[in-house]
N, C-alpha and C positions, 0 to 999 in steps of 0.2 A: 715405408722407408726402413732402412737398415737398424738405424738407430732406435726409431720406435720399437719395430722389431726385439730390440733389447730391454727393452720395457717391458715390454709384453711378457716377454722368456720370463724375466725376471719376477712379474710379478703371479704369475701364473707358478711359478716354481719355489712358492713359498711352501714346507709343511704347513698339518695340522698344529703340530706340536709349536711353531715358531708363531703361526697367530695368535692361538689362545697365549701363549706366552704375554705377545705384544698388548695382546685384550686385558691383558689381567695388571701387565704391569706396562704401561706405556712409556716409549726410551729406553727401556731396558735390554731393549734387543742388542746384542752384539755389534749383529751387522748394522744396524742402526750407531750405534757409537764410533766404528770403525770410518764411516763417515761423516760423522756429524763436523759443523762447523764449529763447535765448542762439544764440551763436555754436556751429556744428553741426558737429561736426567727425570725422573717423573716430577714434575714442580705443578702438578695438580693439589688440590687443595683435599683434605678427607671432608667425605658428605658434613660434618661437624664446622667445620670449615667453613664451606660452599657458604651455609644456609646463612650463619654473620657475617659473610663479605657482600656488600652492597653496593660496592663497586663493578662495573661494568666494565671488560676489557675488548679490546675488538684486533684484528689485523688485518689490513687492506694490501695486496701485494697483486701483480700483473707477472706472470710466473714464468712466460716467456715459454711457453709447451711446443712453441712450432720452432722453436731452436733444434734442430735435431740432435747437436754435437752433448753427448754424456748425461743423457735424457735417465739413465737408471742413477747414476751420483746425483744429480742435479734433484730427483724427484727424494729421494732418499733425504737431503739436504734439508727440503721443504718439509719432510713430516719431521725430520728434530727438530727445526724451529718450533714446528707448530705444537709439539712434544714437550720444550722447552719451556714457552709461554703456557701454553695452556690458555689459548681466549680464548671467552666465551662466543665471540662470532670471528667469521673466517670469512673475506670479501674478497674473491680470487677472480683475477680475469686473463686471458689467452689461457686456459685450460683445454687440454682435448684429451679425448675416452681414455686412451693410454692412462694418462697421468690420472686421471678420477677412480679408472681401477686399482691402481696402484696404491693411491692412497686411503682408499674407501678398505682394502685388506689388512691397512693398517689402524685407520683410525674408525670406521663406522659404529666400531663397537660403543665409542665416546660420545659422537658428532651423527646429528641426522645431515643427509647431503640434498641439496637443492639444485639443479642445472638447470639454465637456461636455454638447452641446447644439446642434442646428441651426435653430431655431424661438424665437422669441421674445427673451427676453435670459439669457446663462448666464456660466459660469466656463471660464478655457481656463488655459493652461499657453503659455510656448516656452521649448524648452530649446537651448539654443548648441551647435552639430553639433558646432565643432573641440571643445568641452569635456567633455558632458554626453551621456551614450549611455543609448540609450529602450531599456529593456528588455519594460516591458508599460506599461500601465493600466489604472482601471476606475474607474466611476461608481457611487459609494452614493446610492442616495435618501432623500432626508429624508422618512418617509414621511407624516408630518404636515403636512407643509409646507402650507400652501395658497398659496404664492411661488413655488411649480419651484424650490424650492432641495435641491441636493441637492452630495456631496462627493465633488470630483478627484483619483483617487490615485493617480501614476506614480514607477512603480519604475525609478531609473534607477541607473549608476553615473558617480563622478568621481572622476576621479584613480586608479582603483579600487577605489573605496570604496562600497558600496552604500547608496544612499539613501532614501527611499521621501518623497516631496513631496507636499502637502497643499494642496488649497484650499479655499474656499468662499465663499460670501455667505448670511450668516444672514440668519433671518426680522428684516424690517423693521420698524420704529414701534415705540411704549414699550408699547403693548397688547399686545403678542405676545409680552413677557418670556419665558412659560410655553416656548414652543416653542423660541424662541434656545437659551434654556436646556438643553434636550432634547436640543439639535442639539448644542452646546458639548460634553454627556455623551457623545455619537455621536462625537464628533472625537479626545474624551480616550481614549477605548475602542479607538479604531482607531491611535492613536500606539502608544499600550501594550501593545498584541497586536502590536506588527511584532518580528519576532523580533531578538533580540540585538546582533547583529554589523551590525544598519541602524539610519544614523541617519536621522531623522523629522524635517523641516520642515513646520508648516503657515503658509500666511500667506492672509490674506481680509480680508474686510469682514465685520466678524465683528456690526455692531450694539451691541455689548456693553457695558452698564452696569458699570462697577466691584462694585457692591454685586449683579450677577448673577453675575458670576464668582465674589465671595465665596461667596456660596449655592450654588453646584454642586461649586466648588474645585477646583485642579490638581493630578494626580497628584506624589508628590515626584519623581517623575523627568522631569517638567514643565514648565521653566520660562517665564516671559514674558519673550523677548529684552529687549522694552525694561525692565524691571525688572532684566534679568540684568547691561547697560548701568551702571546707577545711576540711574533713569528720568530723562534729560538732559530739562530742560525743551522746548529749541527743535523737540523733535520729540513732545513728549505730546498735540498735539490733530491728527489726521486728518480732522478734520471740524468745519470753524469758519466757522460765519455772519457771523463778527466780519470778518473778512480775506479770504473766499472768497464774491463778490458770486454767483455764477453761478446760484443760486436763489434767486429776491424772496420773503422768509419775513419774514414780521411778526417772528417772536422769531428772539433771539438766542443762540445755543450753541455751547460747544467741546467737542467730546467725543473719547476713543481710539476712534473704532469698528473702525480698522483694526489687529489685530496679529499677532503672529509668534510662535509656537510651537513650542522646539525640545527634544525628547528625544535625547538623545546617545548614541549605541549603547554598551552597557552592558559585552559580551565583550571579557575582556583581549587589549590586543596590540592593538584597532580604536584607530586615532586616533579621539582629541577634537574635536569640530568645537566652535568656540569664539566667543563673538559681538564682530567685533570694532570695528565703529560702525554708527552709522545715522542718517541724515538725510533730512528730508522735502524732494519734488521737485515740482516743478508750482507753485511759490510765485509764478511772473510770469505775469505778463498776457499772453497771445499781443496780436499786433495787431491781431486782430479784438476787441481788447476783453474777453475773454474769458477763464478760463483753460483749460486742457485738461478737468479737471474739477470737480463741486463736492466732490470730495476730496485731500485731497493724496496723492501717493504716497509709498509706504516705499522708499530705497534703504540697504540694511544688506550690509555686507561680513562673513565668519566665516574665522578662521583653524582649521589643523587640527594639533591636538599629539601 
């Protein structure tokens, strides 16, 4: 496609000199501010830092890669955020190659990258080098799917502490309940089989109606972050036609399709990982008019007791 195509150009037609730049000092790129949705700035923490922050950051966002319209602003947008916060895990879904090279010339130096997929559009992971250490992963396939959706699971540790991270992008559109549904059971099944002494994050694009999570229902040792939160309003719609122009839809809706899933490792003696806010990101307009995507993303911080 045309618009890819500009991706591509673009990301292909970076200098030496503009990556190591961006390697060394992350946000600080020009061109990276010149688009950014706020002021872009390195908000990484010094290694001195890192090692007494005990807190866990994550962001979960659906990035919309098969949008074709201003896919070079658009991706651009996406590494200041990610530039800006600086979390330690990155749960990205409708991703495609374009946008993974693109961002892998900007950020790989920080972030190891994880795909579930090289073809079409999938689910990836990056997890923050100084923080977050890759022990394995592996790809479950949803085997119903007729979407390629299937779930990311990487075993890693922080701080010490062994984790096992979760993604996905459930089956799409209100006709397909039966199978979301399905997958939801696949997701709940694989939290709850990880053994003991790991705690279990998932976070995705989950599609999910309220009244389908009722009907399949969460393990009790299950909770919905944002429920677990006090479900704060400013951040219950990830998916709102009201305020997010980026797709020309005759109707109008707010829905959670995106959420966050955490089972807390159950063996005495493992810290609590504990949820301790979350606010939605991607809320401004880039200057192409646009925003990064038509969903908003999750940035939620967890403490550990």
């Amino acid at each position: 496609m045309e618009k890819v195509s500009a991706l591509e150009k673009e990301t292909t037609s970076s200098t030496t000199d503009t990556r190591q730049a961006e390697e060394n000092t992350p946000g600080s790129s020009t061109s990276e501010a010149e688009d950014s949705p706020a002021v872009c700035r390195d908000d990484a923490e010094n290694p001195s830092e890192e090692e007494g922050n005990s807190k866990l950051s994550l962001i979960s966002w659906n990035v919309d890669g098969l949008d074709s319209e201003k896919q070079p602003e658009r991706a651009r947008g996406l590494c200041s955020y990610l530039m800006t916060h600086s979390p330690d895990v990155v749960l990205l879904q409708e991703l495609i190659q374009p946008y993974v090279r693109f961002m892998k010339n900007r950020l790989a130096a920080s972030y190891t990258f994880i795909e579930a997929g090289k073809e079409g559009y999938f689910v990836a992971m990056m997890l923050k080098k100084s923080r977050v250490t890759l022990l394995d992963s592996k790809i479950h396939d949803f085997p119903l799917s007729r979407m390629m959706r299937n779930l990311l699971i990487a075993q890693v540790l922080f701080r010490g502490q062994k984790f096992h991270l979760m993604t996905s992008h459930f089956e799409s559109c209100k006709a397909f309940a039966a199978e979301r549904m399905r997958q939801l059971t696949l997701v709940m099944r694989a939290m709850t089989s990880a053994p003991d002494d790991v705690t279990v994050l998932f976070g995705g694009d989950t599609n999910l109606r309220d009244a389908e999570v009722a009907k399949v229902g969460l393990p009790s040792c299950v909770c919905d972050v944002w429920e677990q939160l006090g479900e704060p309003e400013h951040c219950r719609y990830t998916w709102d036609t009201h305020a997010n122009t980026n797709k020309d839809v005759e109707f109008k809706c707010r829905l959670r399709f995106d959420r966050l899933y955490l089972r807390r490792a159950a063996k005495e003696g493992v810290p609590q990982l504990e949820p301790d806010s979350m606010t939605l990101i991607g809320l401004e307009k880039l200057p192409c008019r646009r925003y990064t995507s038509d969903h908003w993303g999750i940035y939620c911080t967890f403490s550990t007791e």
